[in-house]
C-alpha positions in Angstrom: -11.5 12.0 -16.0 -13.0 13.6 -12.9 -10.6 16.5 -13.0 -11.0 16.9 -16.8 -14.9 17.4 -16.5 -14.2 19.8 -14.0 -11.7 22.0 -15.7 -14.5 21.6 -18.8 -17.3 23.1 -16.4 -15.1 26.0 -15.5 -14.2 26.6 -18.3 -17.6 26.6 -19.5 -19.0 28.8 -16.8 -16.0 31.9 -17.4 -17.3 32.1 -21.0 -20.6 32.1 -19.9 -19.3 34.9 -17.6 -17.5 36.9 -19.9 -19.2 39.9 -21.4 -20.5 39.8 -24.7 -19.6 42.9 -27.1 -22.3 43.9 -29.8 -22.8 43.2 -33.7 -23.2 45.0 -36.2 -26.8 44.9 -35.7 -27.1 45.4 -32.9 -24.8 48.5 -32.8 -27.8 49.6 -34.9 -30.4 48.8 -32.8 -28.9 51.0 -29.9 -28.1 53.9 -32.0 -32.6 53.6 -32.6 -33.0 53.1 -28.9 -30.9 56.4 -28.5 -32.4 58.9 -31.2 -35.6 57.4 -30.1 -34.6 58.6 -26.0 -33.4 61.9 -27.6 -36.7 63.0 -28.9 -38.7 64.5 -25.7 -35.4 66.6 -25.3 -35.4 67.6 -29.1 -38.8 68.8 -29.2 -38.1 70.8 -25.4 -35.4 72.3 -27.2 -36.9 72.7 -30.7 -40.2 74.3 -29.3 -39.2 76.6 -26.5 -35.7 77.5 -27.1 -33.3 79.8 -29.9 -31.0 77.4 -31.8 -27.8 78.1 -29.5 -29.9 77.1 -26.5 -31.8 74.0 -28.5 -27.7 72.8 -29.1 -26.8 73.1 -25.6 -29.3 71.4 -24.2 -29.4 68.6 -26.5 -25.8 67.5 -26.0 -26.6 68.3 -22.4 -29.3 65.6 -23.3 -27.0 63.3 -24.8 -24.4 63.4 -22.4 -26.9 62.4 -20.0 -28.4 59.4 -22.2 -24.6 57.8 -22.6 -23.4 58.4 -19.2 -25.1 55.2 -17.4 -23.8 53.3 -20.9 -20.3 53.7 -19.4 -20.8 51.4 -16.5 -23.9 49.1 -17.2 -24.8 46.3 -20.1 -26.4 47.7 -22.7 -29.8 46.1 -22.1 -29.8 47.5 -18.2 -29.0 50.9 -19.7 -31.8 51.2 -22.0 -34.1 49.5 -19.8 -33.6 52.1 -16.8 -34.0 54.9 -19.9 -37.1 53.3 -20.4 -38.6 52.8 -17.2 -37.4 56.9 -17.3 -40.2 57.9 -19.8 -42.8 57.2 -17.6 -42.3 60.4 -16.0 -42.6 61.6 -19.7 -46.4 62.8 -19.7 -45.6 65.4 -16.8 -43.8 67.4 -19.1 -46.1 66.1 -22.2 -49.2 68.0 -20.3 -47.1 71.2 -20.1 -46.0 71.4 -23.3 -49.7 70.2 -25.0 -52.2 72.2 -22.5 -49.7 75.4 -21.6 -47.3 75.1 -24.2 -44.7 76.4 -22.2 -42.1 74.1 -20.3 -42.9 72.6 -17.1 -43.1 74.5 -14.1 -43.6 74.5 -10.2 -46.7 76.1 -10.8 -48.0 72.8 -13.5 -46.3 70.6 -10.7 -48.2 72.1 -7.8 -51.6 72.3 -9.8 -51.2 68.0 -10.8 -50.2 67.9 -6.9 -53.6 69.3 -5.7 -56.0 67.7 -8.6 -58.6 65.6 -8.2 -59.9 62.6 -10.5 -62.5 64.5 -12.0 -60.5 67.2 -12.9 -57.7 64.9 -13.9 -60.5 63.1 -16.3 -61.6 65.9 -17.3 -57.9 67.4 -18.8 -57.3 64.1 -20.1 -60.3 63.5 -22.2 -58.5 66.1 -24.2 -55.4 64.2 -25.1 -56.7 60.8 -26.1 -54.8 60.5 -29.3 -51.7 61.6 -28.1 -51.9 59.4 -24.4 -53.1 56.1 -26.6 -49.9 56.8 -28.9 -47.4 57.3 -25.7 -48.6 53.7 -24.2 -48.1 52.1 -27.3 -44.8 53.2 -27.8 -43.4 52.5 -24.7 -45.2 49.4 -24.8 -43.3 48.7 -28.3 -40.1 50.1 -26.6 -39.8 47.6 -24.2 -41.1 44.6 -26.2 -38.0 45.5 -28.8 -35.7 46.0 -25.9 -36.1 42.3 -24.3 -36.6 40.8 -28.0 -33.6 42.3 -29.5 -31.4 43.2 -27.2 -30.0 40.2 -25.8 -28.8 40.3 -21.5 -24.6 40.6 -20.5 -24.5 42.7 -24.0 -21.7 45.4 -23.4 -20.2 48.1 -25.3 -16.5 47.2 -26.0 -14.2 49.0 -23.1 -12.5 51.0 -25.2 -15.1 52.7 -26.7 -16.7 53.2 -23.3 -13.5 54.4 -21.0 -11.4 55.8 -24.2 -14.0 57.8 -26.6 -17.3 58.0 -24.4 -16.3 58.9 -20.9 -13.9 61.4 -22.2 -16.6 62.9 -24.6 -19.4 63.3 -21.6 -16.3 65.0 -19.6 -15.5 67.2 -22.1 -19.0 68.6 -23.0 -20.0 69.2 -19.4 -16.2 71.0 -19.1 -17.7 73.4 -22.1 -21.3 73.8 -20.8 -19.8 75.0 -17.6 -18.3 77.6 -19.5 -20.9 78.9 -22.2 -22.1 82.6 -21.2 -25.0 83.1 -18.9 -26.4 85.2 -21.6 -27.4 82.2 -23.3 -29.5 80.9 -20.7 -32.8 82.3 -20.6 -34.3 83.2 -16.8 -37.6 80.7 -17.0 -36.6 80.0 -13.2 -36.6 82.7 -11.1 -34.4 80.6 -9.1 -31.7 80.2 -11.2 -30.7 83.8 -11.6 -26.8 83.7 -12.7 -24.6 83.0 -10.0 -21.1 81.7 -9.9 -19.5 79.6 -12.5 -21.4 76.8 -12.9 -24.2 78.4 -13.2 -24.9 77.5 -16.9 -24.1 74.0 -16.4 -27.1 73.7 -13.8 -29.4 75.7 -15.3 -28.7 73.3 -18.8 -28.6 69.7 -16.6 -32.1 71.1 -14.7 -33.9 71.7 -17.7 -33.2 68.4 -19.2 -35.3 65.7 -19.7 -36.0 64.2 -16.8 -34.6 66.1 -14.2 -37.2 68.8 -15.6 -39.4 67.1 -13.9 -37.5 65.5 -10.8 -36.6 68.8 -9.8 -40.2 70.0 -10.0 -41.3 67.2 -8.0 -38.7 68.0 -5.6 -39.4 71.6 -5.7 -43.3 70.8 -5.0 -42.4 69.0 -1.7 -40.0 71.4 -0.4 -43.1 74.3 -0.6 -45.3 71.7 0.8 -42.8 70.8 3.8 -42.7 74.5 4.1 -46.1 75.2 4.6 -46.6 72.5 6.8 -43.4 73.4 9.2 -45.1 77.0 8.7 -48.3 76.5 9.9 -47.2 74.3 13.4 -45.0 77.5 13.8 -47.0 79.8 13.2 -48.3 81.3 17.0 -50.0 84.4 16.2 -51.9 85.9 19.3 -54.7 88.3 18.5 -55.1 90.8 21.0 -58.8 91.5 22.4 -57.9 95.4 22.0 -56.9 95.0 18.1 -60.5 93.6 17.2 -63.7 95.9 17.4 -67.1 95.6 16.2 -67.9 99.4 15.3 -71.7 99.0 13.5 -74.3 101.2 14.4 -76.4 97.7 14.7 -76.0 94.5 15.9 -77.3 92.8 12.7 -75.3 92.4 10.3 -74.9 89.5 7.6 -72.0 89.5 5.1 -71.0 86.9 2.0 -68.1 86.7 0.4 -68.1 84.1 -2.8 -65.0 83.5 -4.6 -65.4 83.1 -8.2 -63.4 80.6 -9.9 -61.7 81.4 -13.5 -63.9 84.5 -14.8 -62.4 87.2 -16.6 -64.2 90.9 -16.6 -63.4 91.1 -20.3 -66.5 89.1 -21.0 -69.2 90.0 -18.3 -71.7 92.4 -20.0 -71.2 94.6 -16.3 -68.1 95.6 -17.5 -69.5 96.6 -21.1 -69.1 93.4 -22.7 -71.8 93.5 -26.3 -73.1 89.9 -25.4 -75.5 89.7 -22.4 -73.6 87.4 -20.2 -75.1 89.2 -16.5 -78.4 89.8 -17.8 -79.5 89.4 -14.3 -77.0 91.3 -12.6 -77.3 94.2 -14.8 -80.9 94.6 -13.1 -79.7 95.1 -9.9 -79.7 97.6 -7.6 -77.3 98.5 -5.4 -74.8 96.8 -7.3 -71.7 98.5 -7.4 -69.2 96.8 -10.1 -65.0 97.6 -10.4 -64.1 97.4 -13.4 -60.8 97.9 -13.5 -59.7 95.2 -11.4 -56.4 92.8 -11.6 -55.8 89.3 -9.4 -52.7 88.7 -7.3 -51.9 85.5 -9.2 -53.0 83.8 -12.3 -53.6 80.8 -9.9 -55.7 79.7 -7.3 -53.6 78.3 -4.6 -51.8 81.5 -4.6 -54.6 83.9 -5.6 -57.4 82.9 -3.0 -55.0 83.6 -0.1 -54.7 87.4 -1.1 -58.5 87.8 -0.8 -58.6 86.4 2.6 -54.9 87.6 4.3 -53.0 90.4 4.5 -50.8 88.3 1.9 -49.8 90.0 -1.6 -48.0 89.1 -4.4 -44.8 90.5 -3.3 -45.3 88.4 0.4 -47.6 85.2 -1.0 -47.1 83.9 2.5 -47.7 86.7 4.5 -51.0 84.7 5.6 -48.7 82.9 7.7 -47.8 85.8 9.8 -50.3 87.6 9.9 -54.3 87.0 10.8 -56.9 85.1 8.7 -59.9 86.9 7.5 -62.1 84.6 9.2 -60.1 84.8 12.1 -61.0 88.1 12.9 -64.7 87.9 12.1 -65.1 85.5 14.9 -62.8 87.2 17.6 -65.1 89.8 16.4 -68.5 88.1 17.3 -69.5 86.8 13.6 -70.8 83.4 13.4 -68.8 82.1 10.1 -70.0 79.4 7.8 -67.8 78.5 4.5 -69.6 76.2 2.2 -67.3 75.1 -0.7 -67.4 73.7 -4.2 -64.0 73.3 -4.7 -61.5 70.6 -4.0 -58.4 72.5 -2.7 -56.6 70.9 0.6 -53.8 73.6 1.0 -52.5 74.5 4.1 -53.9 78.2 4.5 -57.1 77.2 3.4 -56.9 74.6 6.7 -56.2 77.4 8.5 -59.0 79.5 7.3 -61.5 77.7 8.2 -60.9 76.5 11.6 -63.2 78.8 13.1 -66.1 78.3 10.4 -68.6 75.9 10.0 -67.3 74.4 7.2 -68.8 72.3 4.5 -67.3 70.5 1.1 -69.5 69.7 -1.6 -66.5 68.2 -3.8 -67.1 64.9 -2.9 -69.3 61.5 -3.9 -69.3 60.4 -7.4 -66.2 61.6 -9.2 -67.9 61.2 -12.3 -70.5 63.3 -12.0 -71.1 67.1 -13.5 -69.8 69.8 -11.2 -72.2 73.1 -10.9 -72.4 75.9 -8.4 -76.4 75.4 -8.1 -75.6 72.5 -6.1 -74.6 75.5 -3.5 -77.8 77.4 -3.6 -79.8 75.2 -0.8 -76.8 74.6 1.6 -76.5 78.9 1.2 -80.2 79.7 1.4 -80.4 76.9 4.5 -77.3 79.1 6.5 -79.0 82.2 5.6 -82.7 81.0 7.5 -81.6 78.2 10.1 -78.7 80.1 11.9 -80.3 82.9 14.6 -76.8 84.5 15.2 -76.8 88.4 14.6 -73.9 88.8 13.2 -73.2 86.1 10.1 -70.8 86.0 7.5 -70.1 83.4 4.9 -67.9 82.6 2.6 -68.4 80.5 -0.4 -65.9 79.1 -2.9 -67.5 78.5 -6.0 -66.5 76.4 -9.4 -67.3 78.6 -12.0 -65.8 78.6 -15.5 -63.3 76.2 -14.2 -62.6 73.4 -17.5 -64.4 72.0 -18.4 -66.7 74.7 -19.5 -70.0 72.7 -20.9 -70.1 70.9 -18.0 -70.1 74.0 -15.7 -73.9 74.8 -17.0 -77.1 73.0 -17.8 -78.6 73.4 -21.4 -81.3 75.9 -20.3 -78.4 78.5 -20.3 -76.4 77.6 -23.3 -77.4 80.6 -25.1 -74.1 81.1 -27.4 -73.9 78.5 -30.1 -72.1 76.5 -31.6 -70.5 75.3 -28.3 -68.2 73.2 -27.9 -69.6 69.5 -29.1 -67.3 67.7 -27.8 -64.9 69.1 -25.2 -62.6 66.6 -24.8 -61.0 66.8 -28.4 -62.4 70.3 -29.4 -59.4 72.0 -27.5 -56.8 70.2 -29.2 -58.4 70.2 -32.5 -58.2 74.3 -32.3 -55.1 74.4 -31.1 -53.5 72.4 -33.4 -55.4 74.4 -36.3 -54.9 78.0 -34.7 -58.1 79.4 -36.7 -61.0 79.6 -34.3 -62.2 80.2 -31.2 -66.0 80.8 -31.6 -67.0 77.7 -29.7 -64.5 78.0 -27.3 -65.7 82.0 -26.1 -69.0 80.3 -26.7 -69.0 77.7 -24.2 -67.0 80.0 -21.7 -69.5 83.3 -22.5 -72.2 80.4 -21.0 -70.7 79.4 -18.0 -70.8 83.4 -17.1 -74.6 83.2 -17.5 -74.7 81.0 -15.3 -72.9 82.3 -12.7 -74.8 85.6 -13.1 -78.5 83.1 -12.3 -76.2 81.7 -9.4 -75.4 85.4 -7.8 -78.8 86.8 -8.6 -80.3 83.3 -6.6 -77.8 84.7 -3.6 -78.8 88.4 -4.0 -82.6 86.6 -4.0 -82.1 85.2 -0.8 -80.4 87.6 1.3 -82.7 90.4 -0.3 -85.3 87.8 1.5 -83.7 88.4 5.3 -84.3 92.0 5.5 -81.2 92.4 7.6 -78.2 94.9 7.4 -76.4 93.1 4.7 -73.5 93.2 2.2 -72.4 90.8 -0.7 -68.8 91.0 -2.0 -67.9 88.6 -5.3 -64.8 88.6 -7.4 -62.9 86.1 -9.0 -59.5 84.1 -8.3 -58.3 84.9 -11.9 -59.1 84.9 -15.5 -58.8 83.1 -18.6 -57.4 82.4 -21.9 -59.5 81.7 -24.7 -57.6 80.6 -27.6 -56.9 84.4 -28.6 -54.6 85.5 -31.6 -51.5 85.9 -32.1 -50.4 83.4 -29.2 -53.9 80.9 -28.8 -53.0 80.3 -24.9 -56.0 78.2 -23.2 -56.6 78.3 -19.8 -54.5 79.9 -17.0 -51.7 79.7 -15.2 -48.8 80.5 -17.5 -45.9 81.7 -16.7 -45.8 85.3 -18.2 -49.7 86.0 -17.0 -51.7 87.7 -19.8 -54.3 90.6 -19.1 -56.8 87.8 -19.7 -55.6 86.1 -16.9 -55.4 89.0 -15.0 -58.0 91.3 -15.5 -60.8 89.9 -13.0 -64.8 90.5 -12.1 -65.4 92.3 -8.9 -68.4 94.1 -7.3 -70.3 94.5 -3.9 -73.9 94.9 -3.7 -75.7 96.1 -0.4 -79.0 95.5 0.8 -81.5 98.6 1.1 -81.1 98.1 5.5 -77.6 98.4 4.6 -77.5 101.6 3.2 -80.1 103.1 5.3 -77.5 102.2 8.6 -74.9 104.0 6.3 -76.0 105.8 3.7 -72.5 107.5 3.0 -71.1 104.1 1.1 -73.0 104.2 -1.7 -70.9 107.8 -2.4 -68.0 106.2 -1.5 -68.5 103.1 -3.7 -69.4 104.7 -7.3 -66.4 107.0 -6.5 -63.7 104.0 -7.0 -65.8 102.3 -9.6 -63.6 103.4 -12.3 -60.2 103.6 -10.3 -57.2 100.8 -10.7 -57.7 97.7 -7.9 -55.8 94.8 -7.1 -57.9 91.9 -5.4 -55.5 92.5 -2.4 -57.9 95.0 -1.6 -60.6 92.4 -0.8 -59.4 91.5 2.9 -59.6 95.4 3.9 -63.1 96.1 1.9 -64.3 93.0 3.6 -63.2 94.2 7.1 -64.7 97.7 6.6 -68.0 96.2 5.4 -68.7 94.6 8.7 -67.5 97.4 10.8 -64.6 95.4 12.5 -61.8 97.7 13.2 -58.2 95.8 12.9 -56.0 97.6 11.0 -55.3 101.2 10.6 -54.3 101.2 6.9 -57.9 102.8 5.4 -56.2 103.4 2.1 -56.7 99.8 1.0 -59.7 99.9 2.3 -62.3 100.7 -1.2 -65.4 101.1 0.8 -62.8 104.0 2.7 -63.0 107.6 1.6 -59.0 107.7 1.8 -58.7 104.8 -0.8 -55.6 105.2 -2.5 -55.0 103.3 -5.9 -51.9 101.1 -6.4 -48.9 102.6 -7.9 -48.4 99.4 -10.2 -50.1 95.8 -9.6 -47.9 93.1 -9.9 -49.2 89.6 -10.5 -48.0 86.5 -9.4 -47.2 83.6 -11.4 -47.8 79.6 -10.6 -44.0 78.9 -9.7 -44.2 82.5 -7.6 -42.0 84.7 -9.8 -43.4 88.2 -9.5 -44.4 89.7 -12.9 -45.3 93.0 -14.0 -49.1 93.8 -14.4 -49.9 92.4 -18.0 -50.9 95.7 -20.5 -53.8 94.5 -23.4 -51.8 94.9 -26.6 -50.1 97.9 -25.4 -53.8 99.8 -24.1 -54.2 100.8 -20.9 -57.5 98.7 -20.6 -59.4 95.4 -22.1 -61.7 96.7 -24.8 -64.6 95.1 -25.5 -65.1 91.8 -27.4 -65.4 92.9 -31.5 -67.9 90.5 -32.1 -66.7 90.6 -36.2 -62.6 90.7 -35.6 -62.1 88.7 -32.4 -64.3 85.9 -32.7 -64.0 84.5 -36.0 -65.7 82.0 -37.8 -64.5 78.6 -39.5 
């Protein structure tokens, strides 16, 4: 009896062991599971690719899907699927905000965000973020409900049709022409056989995104092995303080997202800088294009030797603010912005630095908030040489809340920004409220400078003020409605960028042959690489011998092309306006239509 019960347990416990082989039903059910896993790859492939590409890299996609089906249950298979999607909204925010796939460049701008401007770019999406948690909330209630555990597809089908299918596919990948894989990467230039193969398997969901992420903290590991290693050694000899007077107070302010195509300086109809445009002494450059459509990489090319061909070159090379204090400047950088990248650590080691981006997350964002800490530097430091820098917000998104109401004066603006961007996009047919609310954050910034202009005017000292911004801006323009920056092919909007220098009357008394100087390369071609030599000049430090970058130098020499740097580092050729040689101005009747 004993023995019988026993054999009857075992028995029992074997069957209970054995693996169960689908229905019908729920054959059925998978096949769902699997179409519905299929889609982010069918609309990569369906929105950014020609229909040979879109094929390979959905059966690229679906080799990938039924791989893991080979050796796990069912129900473990399409739970670690699952559990996949979350990284999902990476390469949602890509396609929705840039629509363009997902790059180092996106990666490295979600590395470096904040909350605030995380909040801010989501606000945009509710819609489509409350319909992504609900599905994958339904995906995985269907997945434990109807897929029961130890469910396996039958061994034949797995070793005899699917393995040898996955095999097969990859084998014929491997061998499509490199002609059918367009160059998104510059990284994955053709090379060897395989090269189709990876370029297919890397830009498929969701090692799309893994390899971003990966990609991300191999330039961040870089940087940071780079800046332990880096051991530069300034010679006393190499820096010089030439000026005919010991005063001297410079300020440099970085502009964030600002295009010249809309500032009424560079002949733009509305009166955006109806402050500016009073000025004296204000010498604006019209004709001037950033080193990259983003500001991790664009900021270092204002302060550094660095250019788009050698982005890192700051790393070999000295700071800006490294030679104004060998140089006998006392440097102060006050910022707005919330940047934490490694050469920016390194620039201002020798200021008096101060960040404003912190507190409550929640709250509005404006440059005003700069205005006492500047106008406190300019009266309470008794140094006489000064110089400060200070990195500014701007027209960074979102653009109502980059202005109070008191200069709101385009309307309609946007009402509500956090669905108005996806509402025009999606309908392709206006973007009056859009230019609107960006043409407002300009007047601001044109009451901000005049304030700083205000207050060094107010020091009667030898003085110089040098603004320009980090890049531009799209604003929802025809035939392509792009938003933002940092794309991958840079536009001219993105490009072309605001830049001028205004000098106090002491100034050009101490050297009255600049002001010649200046309105002669008003008018010529500039990059913003040009900024670290004009700046050097203007405070009479001597440290390099090149005066032909130099646009306060009689021997400046324009560029022979100007080359622009994307997010992900790919160098791109300067971006032409619709085939022109320069942005017209805004046609107030053809470019920004109405409803």
């Amino acid at each position: 009896m004993k023995l019988s019960i026993l054999s009857l347990g075992m028995k029992k416990k074997a069957t209970s062991n054995k693996q169960k082989l689908p229905t019908q039903r729920h054959y059925l059910i998978t096949v769902f599971f699997l179409l519905f896993l299929l889609l982010p790859n069918i609309a990569l492939a369906i929105q950014f690719y020609p229909l040979v590409q879109a094929l390979i890299l959905s059966g690229m996609a679906l080799a990938i899907l039924l791989l893991p089906s080979t050796f796990l249950p069912i129900r473990i298979w399409l739970l670690v699927e699952g559990i996949l999607l979350l990284l999902l909204p990476l390469d949602l925010a890509s396609w929705l905000s840039m629509r363009q796939p997902i790059t180092d460049g996106f990666m490295l701008s979600v590395w470096h965000t904040n909350q605030t401007e995380a909040i801010e770019q989501l606000r945009q999406y509710v819609l489509p973020i409350v319909a992504y948690i609900l599905l994958l909330v339904a995906y995985f209630i269907v997945l434990f409900k109807l897929v029961p555990n130890k469910l396996w597809l039958p061994r034949k089908l797995r070793f005899f049709v699917l393995l040898p299918s996955i095999l097969l596919l990859l084998v014929g990948i491997s061998f499509a022409p490199t002609a059918c894989m367009p160059q998104f990467d510059e990284e994955f230039t053709p090379r060897g056989r395989l090269y189709p193969i990876k370029w297919v398997f890397n830009h498929t969901y969701p090692f799309d995104v893994t390899r971003r992420i990966n990609a991300v903290r191999r330039q961040l590991r870089f940087l940071e092995k780079s800046a332990k290693e880096r051991g530069i050694v300034i010679q006393p000899e190499e820096v010089n303080f030439s000026g005919n007077s010991e005063d001297m107070l410079g300020l440099f302010v970085i502009g964030e997202t600002s295009r010249a195509c809309n500032w009424q300086l560079a002949g733009y109809q509305r009166e955006t800088t109806p402050r500016l445009a009073k000025r004296t002494n204000l010498y604006f450059f019209d004709d001037v294009f950033a080193g990259a459509n983003f500001t991790l990489l664009s900021v270092p090319q204002l302060i550094s030797e660095a250019t788009p061909q050698e982005l890192y070159k700051w790393n070999k090379s000295p700071m800006l603010t490294e030679i104004y204090a060998l140089s006998g400047y006392y440097l102060g950088w006050i910022s707005i912005q919330s940047l934490g990248d490694v050469w920016l650590d390194i620039a201002r080691r020798p200021c008096n630095y101060i960040s404003l981006h912190t507190g409550n997350w929640d709250r509005d964002l404006r440059d005003e908030e700069l205005l006492p800490r500047i106008r406190y530097f300019l009266e309470n430091t008794h140094y006489k040489r000064r110089f400060l820098v200070t990195h500014t917000i701007g027209g960074h998104f979102a653009y109502t809340k980059r202005y109070t109401p008191e200069y709101a004066h385009f309307k309609p603006e946007l009402e509500n920004e956090s669905t108005s961007f996806w509402d025009l996009r999606q309908s392709g047919k206006s973007n009056l409220n859009f230019v609107n609310s960006f043409d407002n954050t300009i007047v601001y910034t044109d009451m901000i400078l005049d304030s700083i202009i205000t207050y060094v005017e107010e020091q009667h000292k030898p003085a110089f003020i040098v603004y320009i911004a980090d890049h531009g801006e799209n604003l929802l323009e025809p035939p392509t409605f792009r938003a933002y920056h940092s794309y991958e092919t840079p536009s001219h909007y993105e490009a072309h960028v605001p830049f001028f220098i205004w000098l106090s009357d002491e100034y050009k008394t101490l050297y009255p042959s600049t002001d010649s100087i200046l309105k002669a390369h008003q008018h010529l071609p500039v990059q913003s690489t040009a900024t670290f030599y004009t700046l050097l000049e203007l405070a009479k430090i001597s440290y390099t011998s090149d005066s032909t970058k130099s646009l306060v130098s009689p021997y400046y020499r324009t560029p022979n092309e100007r080359p622009i740097s994307n997010p992900d580092g790919k160098l791109c050729s300067e971006p032409r306006y619709e085939g022109q040689t320069f942005c017209p101005v805004y046609n107030q009747k053809e470019q920004i239509k109405e409803n």
